[in-house]
VOGU-3710 file (C-alpha; in Angstrom, 3 decimals, decimal comma):
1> xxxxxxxxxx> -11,474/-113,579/-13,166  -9,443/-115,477/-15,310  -6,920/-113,418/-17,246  -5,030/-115,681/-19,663  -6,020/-116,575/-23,021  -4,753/-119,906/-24,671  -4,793/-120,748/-28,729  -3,899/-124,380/-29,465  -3,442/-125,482/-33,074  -1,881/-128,475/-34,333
11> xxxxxxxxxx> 1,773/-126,956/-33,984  1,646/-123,876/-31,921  0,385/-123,229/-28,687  0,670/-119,759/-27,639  -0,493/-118,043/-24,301  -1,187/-114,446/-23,803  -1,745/-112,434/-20,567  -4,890/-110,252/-20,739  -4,558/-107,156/-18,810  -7,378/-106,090/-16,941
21> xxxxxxxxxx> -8,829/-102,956/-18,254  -10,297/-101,694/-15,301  -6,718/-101,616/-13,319  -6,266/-97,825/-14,004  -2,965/-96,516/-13,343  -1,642/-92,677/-12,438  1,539/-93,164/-14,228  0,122/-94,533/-18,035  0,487/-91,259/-19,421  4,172/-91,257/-18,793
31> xxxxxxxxxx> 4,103/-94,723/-19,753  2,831/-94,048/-23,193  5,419/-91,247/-23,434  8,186/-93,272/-23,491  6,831/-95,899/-25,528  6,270/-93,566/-28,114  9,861/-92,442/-28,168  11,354/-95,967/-28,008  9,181/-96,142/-31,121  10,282/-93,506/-33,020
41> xxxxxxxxxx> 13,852/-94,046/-32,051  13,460/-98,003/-33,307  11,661/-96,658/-36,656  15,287/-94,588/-37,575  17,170/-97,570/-36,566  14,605/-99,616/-39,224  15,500/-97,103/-41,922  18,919/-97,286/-40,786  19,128/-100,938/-41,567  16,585/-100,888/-44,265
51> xxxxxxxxxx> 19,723/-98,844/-46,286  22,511/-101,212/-44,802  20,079/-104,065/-46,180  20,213/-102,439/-49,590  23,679/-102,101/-49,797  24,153/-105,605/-48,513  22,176/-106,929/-51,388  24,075/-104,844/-53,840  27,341/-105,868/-52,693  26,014/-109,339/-52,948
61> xxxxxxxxxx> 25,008/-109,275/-56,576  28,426/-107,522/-57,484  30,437/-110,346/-55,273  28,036/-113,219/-57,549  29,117/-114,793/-60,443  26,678/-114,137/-63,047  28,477/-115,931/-66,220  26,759/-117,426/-68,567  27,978/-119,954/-71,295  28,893/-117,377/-74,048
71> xxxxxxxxxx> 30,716/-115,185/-71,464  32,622/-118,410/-70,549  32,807/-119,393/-74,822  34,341/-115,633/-75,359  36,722/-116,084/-72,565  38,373/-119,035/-73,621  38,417/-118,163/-77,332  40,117/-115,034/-75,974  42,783/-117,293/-74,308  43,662/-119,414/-77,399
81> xxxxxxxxxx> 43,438/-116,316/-79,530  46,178/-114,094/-77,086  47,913/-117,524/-76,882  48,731/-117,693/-80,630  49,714/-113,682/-80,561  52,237/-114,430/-78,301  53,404/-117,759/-79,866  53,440/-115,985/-83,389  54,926/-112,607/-82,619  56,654/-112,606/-79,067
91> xxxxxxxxxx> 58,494/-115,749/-79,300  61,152/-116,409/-77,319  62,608/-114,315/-74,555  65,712/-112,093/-76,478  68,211/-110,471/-73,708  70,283/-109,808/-76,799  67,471/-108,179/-78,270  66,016/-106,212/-75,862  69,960/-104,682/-74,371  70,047/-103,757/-78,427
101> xxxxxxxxxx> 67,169/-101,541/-77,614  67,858/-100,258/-74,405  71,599/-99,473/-75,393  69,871/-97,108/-78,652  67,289/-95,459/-76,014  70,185/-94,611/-73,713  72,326/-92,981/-75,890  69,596/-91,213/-77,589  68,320/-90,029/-74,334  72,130/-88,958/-73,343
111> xxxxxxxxxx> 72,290/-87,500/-76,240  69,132/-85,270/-75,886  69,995/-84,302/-72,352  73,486/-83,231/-73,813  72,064/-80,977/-76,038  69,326/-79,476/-74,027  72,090/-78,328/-71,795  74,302/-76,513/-74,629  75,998/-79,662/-76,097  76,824/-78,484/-80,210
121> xxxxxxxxxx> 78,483/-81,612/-81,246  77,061/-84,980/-82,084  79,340/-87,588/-80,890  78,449/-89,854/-77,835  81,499/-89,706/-76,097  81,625/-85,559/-76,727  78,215/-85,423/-75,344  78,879/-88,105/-72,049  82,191/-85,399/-71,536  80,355/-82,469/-71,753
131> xxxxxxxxxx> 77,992/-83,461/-68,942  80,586/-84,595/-66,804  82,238/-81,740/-66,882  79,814/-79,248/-66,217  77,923/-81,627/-63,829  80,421/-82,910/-61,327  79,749/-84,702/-57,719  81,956/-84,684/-54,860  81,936/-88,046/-54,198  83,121/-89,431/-57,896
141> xxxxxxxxxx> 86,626/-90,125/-57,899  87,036/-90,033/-54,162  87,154/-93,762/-53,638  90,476/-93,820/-55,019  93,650/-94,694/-52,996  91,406/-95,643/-49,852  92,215/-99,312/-50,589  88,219/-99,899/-49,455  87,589/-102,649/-51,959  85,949/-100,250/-54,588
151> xxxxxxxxxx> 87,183/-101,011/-58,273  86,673/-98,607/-61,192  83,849/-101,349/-62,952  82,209/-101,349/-59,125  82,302/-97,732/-58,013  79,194/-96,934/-59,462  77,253/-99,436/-57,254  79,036/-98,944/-54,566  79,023/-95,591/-54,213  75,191/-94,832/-53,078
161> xxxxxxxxxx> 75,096/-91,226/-54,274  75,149/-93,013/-58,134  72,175/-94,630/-57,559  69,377/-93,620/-59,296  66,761/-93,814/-56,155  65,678/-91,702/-53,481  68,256/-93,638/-51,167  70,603/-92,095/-53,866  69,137/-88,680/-53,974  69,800/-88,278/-50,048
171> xxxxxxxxxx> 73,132/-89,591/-49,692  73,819/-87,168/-52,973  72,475/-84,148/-50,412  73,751/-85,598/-47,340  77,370/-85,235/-49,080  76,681/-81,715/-49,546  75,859/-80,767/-45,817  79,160/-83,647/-44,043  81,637/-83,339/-46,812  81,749/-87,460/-47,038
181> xxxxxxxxxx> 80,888/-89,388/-49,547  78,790/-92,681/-48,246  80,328/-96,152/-49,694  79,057/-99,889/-49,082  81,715/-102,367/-50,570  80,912/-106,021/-52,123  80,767/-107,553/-48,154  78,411/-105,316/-47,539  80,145/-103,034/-45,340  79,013/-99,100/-44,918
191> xxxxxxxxxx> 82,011/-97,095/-45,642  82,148/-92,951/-45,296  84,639/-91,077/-46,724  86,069/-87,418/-46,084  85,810/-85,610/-49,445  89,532/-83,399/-49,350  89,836/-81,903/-52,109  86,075/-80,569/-53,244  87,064/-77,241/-55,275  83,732/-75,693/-56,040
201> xxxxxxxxxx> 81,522/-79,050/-56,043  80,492/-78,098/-52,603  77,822/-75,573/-51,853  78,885/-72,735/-49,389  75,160/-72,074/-48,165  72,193/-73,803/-47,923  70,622/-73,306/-51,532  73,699/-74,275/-53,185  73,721/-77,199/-50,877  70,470/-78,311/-51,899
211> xxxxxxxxxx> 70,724/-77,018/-55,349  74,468/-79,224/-56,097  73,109/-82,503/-54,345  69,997/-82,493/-56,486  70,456/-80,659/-60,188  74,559/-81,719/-60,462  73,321/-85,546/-59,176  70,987/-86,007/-62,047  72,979/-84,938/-65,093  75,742/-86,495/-63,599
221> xxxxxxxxxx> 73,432/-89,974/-63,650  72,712/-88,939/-67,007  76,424/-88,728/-68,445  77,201/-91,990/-66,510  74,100/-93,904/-68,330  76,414/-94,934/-71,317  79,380/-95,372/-69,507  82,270/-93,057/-69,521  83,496/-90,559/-72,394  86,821/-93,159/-72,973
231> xxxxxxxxxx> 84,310/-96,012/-72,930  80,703/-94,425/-74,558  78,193/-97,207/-75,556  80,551/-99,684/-74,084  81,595/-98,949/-70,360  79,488/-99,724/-67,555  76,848/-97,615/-66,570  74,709/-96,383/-63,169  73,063/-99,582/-61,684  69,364/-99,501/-62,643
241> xxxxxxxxxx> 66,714/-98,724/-59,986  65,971/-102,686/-58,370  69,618/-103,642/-58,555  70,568/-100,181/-56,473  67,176/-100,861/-54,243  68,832/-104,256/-53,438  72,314/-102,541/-53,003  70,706/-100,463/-50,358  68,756/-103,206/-48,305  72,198/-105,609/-48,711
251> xxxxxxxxxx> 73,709/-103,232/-46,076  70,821/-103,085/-43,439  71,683/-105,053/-40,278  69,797/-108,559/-40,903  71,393/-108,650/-44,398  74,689/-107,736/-44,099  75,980/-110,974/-43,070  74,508/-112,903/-45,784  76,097/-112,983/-49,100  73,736/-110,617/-51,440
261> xxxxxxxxxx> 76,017/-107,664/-51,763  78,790/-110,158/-52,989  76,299/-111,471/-55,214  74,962/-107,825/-56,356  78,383/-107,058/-57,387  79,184/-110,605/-59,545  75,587/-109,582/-61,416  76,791/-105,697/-62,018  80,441/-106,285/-62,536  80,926/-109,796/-64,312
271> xxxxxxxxxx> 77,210/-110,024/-66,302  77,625/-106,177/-66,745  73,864/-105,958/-65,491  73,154/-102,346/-65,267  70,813/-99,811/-65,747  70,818/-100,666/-69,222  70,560/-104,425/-68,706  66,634/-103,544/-66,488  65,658/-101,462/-69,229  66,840/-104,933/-71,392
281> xxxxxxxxxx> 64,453/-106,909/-69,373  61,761/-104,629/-69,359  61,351/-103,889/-72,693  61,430/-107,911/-73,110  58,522/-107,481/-70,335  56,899/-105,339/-72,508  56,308/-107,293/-75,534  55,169/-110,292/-73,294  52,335/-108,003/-72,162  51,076/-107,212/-75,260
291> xxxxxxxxxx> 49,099/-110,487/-75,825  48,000/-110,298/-72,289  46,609/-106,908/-72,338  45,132/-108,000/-75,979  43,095/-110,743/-74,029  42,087/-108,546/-71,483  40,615/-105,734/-73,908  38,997/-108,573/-75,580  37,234/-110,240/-72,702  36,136/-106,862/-71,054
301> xxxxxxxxxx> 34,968/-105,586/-74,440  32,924/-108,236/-74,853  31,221/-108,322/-71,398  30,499/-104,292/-72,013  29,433/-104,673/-75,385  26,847/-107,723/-73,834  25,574/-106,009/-70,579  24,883/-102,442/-72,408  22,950/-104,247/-75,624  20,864/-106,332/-72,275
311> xxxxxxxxxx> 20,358/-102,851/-70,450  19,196/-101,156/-73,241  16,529/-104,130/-74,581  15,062/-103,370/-70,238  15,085/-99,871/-71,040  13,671/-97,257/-73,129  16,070/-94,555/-72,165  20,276/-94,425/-71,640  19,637/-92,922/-68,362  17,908/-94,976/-66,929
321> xxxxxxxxxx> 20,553/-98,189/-67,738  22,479/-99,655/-64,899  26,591/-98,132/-65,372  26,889/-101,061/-62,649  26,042/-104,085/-64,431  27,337/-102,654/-67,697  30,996/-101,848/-67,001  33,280/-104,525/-66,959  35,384/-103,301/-63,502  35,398/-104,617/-60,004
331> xxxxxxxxxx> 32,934/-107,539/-60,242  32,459/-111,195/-59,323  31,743/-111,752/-62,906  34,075/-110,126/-65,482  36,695/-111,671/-62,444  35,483/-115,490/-63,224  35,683/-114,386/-67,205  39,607/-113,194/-66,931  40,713/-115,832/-64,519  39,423/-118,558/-67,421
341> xxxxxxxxxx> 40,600/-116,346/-70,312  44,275/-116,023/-68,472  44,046/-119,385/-67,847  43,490/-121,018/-71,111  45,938/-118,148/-72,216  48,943/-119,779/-70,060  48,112/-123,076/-70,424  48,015/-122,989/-74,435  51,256/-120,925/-73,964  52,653/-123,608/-71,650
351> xxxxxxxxxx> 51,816/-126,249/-74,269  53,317/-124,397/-77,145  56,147/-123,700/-75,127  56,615/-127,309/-74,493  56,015/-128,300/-78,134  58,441/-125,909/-79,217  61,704/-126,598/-76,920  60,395/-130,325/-77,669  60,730/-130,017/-81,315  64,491/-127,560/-81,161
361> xxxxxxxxxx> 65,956/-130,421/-78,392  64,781/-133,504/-80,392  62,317/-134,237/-78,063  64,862/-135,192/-74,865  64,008/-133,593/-71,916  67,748/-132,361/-71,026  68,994/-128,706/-69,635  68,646/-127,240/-73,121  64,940/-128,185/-73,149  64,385/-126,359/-69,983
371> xxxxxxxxxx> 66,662/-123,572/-70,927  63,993/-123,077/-74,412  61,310/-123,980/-72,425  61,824/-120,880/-69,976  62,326/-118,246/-72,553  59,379/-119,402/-74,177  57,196/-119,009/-71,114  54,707/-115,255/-70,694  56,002/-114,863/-67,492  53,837/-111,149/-67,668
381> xxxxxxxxxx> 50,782/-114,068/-68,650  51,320/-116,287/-65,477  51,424/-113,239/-63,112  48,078/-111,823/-64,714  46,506/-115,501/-64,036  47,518/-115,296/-60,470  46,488/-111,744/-60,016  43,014/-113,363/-61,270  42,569/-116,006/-59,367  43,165/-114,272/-56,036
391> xxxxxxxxxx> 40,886/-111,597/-57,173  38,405/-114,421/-57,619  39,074/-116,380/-54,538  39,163/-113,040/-52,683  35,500/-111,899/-54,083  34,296/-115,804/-53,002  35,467/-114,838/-49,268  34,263/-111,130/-49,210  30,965/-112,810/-50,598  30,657/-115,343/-47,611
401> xxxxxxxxxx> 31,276/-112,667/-45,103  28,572/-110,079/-46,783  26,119/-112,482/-46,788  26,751/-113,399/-42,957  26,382/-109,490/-42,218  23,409/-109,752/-44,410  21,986/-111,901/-42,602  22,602/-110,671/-39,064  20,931/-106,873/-39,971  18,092/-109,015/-41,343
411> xxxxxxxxxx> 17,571/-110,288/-37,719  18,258/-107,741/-36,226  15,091/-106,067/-38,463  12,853/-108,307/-37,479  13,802/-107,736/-33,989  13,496/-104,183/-34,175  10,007/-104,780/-36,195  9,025/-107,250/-33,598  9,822/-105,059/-30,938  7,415/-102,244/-32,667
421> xxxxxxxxxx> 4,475/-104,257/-32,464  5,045/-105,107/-28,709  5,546/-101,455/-28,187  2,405/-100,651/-30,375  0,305/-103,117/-28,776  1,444/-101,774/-25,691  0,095/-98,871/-26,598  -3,171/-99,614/-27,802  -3,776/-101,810/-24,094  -3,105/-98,513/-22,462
431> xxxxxxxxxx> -5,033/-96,349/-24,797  -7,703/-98,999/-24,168  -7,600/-98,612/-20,058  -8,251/-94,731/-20,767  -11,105/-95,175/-23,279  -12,518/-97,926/-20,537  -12,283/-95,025/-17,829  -14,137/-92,864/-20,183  -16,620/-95,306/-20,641  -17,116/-96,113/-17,109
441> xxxxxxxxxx> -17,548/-92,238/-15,932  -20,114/-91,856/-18,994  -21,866/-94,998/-17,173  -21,848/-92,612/-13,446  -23,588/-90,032/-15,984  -26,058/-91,653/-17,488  -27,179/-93,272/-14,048  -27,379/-90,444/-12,391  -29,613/-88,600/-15,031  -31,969/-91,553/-15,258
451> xxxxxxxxxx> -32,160/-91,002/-11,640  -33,263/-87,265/-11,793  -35,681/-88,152/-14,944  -37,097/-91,211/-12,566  -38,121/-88,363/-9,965  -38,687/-85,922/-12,187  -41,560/-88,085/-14,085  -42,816/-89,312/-10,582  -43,693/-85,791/-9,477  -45,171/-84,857/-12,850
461> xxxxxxxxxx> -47,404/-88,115/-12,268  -48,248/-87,251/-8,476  -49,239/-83,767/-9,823  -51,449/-85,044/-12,753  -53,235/-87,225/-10,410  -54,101/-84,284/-8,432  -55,480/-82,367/-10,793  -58,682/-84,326/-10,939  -59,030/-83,422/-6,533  -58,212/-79,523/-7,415
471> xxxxxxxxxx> -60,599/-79,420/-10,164  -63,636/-79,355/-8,296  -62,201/-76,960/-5,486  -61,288/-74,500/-8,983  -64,739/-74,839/-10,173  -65,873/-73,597/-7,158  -63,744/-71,139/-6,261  -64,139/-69,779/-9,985  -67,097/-70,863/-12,042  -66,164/-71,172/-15,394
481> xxxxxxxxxx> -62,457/-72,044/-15,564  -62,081/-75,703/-16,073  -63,919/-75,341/-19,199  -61,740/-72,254/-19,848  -58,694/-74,134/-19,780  -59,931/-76,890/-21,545  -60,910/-75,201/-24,287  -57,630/-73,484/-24,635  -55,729/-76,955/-24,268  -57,893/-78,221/-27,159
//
C-alpha cells in the first residue's frame, strides 16, 4: 500500500508520510502523554515571548523618531530664540565679574558661620580670627622651618588636610590618630610631618579623635575661605574642590613625574586661583546655562503641550491617555527635537560670536579676535549639543539592536507555533489509530451478531416449515385445536 501523499502546485511541492492507521502500538498512550506536556510547556514559552514581543515593540516605538515638521519648526525657533537670550543678556564671559560675586558670597557666608558660632562683632577680619581661634588644626603652621618647599601663599594646597574633599577630610582624621600632618610639595612629592608641639588640638581618645579631625577641619576651612584675619577679602584662600582633586591625583605614582603639581601651584599661587576663583567660574557657568535650560523648557513644553492635546482628541477620558507618548523624557523623539534646537542654538551663538569679535577687532582675524571670540562662546550650550547628539546616536544603535532581538523572538514564535501543530497533529494521528481500533472491534461485533441472527432466523424458518407436517399429527391427536389456535392468532 502506498503510504505517501504528494501536492504539486506551480511553486511548492510538498510530500507527506501517511501513517498507517491500522499499525496499533502498546506504547501510544505514553506517547500522547508526553506530547501533551511538550505542548503545554511550548504554550508558556509562547506567552513568554508573546510579552517579550510586546515589550520589543514598545521599546521600538520609544527608540523611533516620530517628529513631525512643527516639532522640527518649534525646535529651531527655540534655538534662535535661546540664541538671542544669550547674545542679549549673557554676553561675554566676565572672570572679573563673576570673582566680584564669589568674593561677596564668601565673606557673607564667613560671616554667617562666624556668627552662628558666637561671633558679636561685624568685621571680616574679627570674624575670620574668631574661627581660627576657636577652630584650630594640628597640621596649620607645622610646615614651618622644615625647609620642604612649602611657602605661606602655597601651604594651603599643599597641605592635604586644607582641602576641602574627602581626600581632605581623611588626612584631617588620619592626623588625629599618627600625630603627622600629610604634605605634597609643588614636584609632587608626599611629605609627612611629626606634629611636636600639638597642645590640646589632639584628641586623647577616640571620640575626640574623630570629633577634632572632622568639626575643628570644617570651621577651620571656613575661616581660611577669605584668607587670613591680617589679609580678610584679600589673602589667599583654601583651594576649591577640582583644583585640590587635581592636587591629590598629581601625587599618585603615574603622575608624579610629570609636571602638573608644578603647574597646580603657578595656577593657585601666581593667578591666585582658589576656592573663590571656581566659585568665579561657576557662577559665569551659571548664567551661560540659563539660555540653554530656557531652550530646553521650551522645546519639551511644547512636545507635552502637543502629545497631551493629540491624546486627549483619541480619548474620551484622562485615564485612559498614554503618560508614555505624552511626556517629553527618555525618547527617540523629544531626543531628535533637542539635538536640532541645541544645535541651531550653538551655531547662531557661534555666528554671533564671530560677528561680534569681528566687529570689536576690525574685522582681522588676529589673537584678540580669538581671545573675544572665546569668551563669547556658551561653552554650557556646546556641551548640551553633545550630550544630545550622543543621546541620539545612542537611541539609533539601541534601536538597531532591539529590532534584531525583535526579530529573533519572532522566529523563534513561529518555531515554537510550528512545533505545536506538529505536536497537535501528532496527536490527532494517534488519537486516530485508537478510534480506528475502536472501529475495527465494533466491526468483530457486528459480524458476529449477524452471525447468531443468520442462525437464529434459519431455525425459526426450519420450524415454520414444520408446522404444516405437525399440523395434521395435532389434529389428530386432538380434534379441534388447529382451529383453536387459529382463532386465537386471528
Amino acid at each position: 500500500m502506498d503510504k505517501s501523499l504528494l501536492i504539486r502546485d506551480d511553486d511548492l511541492k510538498i510530500e507527506f508520510t501517511r501513517i498507517d492507521l491500522f499499525d496499533i502500538l502498546p506504547e501510544d498512550i505514553e506517547r500522547r502523554d508526553r506530547i501533551i506536556t511538550s505542548l503545554n510547556k511550548l504554550e508558556i514559552q509562547q506567552e513568554v515571548l508573546l510579552h517579550k514581543l510586546d515589550e520589543y515593540k514598545s521599546e521600538i516605538e520609544r527608540l523611533s523618531n516620530n517628529s513631525d515638521n512643527v516639532d522640527y519648526i518649534i525646535a529651531v525657533s527655540s534655538g534662535v530664540i535661546a540664541a538671542i537670550i544669550d547674545s542679549l543678556w549673557v554676553g561675554e564671559f566676565s572672570y572679573e565679574r563673576g570673582k566680584a560675586w564669589s568674593n561677596r558670597k564668601v565673606n557673607d557666608t564667613v560671616m554667617k558661620v562666624a556668627k552662628s558660632q558666637g561671633y558679636k562683632g561685624d568685621r571680616l577680619n574679627g570674624a575670620i580670627k574668631y574661627l581660627e581661634d576657636n577652630f584650630k588644626i594640628p597640621s596649620d603652621n607645622s610646615w614651618k622651618g622644615k625647609g620642604v618647599g612649602i611657602t605661606p601663599k602655597s601651604h594651603h594646597l599643599d597641605d592635604l588636610a586644607h582641602h576641602p574633599t574627602i581626600v581632605g577630610l581623611f588626612f584631617s582624621i588620619l592626623t588625629q590618630f599618627t600625630k603627622k600632618a600629610y604634605f605634597s610639595n609643588s614636584e609632587g612629592e608626599f611629605i609627612p610631618i611629626t606634629i611636636t608641639d600639638d597642645g590640646e588640638l589632639i584628641g586623647h581618645d577616640i571620640v575626640h579623635k574623630f570629633y577634632a579631625g572632622t568639626i575643628n577641619w570644617f570651621f577651620h576651612l571656613i575661616s581660611d575661605m577669605s584668607g587670613s584675619n591680617k589679609t580678610s577679602g584679600a589673602g589667599m584662600g583654601i583651594p576649591g574642590p577640582i583644583v585640590s582633586m587635581l592636587k591629590e591625583i598629581s601625587g599618585l605614582p603615574l603622575i608624579k613625574n610629570t609636571n602638573l603639581s608644578e603647574l597646580l601651584h603657578k595656577i593657585y599661587t601666581k593667578d591666585r586661583f582658589d576656592l573663590r576663583g571656581e566659585l568665579a567660574v561657576l557662577h559665569e557657568l551659571g548664567r551661560q546655562a540659563v539660555p540653554v535650560i530656557i531652550n530646553e523648557v521650551i522645546v519639551r513644553g511644547s512636545y507635552f503641550i502637543r502629545r497631551l492635546y493629540n491624546e486627549l482628541k483619541q480619548h474620551d477620558s484622562i485615564r485612559e491617555l498614554n503618560w508614555k507618548k505624552i511626556i517629553p523624557y527618555n525618547n527617540r523623539t523629544i531626543n531628535r527635537m533637542l539635538t536640532i534646537a541645541t544645535g541651531t542654538f550653538t551655531a547662531v551663538d557661534l555666528l554671533d560670536a564671530g560677528v561680534r569679535s569681528s566687529i570689536k577687532t576690525g574685522g582681522t582675524i588676529n589673537p584678540a579676535f580669538w581671545k573675544s571670540f572665546i569668551l563669547r562662546v556658551n561653552f554650557i550650550g556646546i556641551g548640551r549639543f553633545a550630550i544630545a547628539c550622543y543621546s541620539d546616536v545612542k537611541m539609533g544603535l539601541e534601536l538597531e539592536s532591539t529590532k534584531t532581538s525583535f526579530l529573533e523572538k519572532q522566529m523563534e514564535y513561529l518555531y515554537n507555533l510550528n512545533a505545536i501543530v506538529l505536536y497537535k497533529q501528532a496527536d490527532m494521528f494517534i488519537e486516530a489509530k485508537s478510534v480506528e481500533k475502536a472501529i475495527s472491534e465494533l466491526e468483530k461485533k457486528v459480524v458476529e451478531i449477524e452471525g447468531y441472527y443468520r442462525n437464529q432466523w434459519e431455525l425459526i424458518n426450519t420450524s415454520m416449515n414444520n408446522i404444516s407436517g405437525y399440523s395434521q399429527l395435532i389434529d389428530h391427536s386432538n380434534p379441534g385445536l388447529t382451529a383453536q389456535l387459529l382463532e386465537i392468532l386471528e
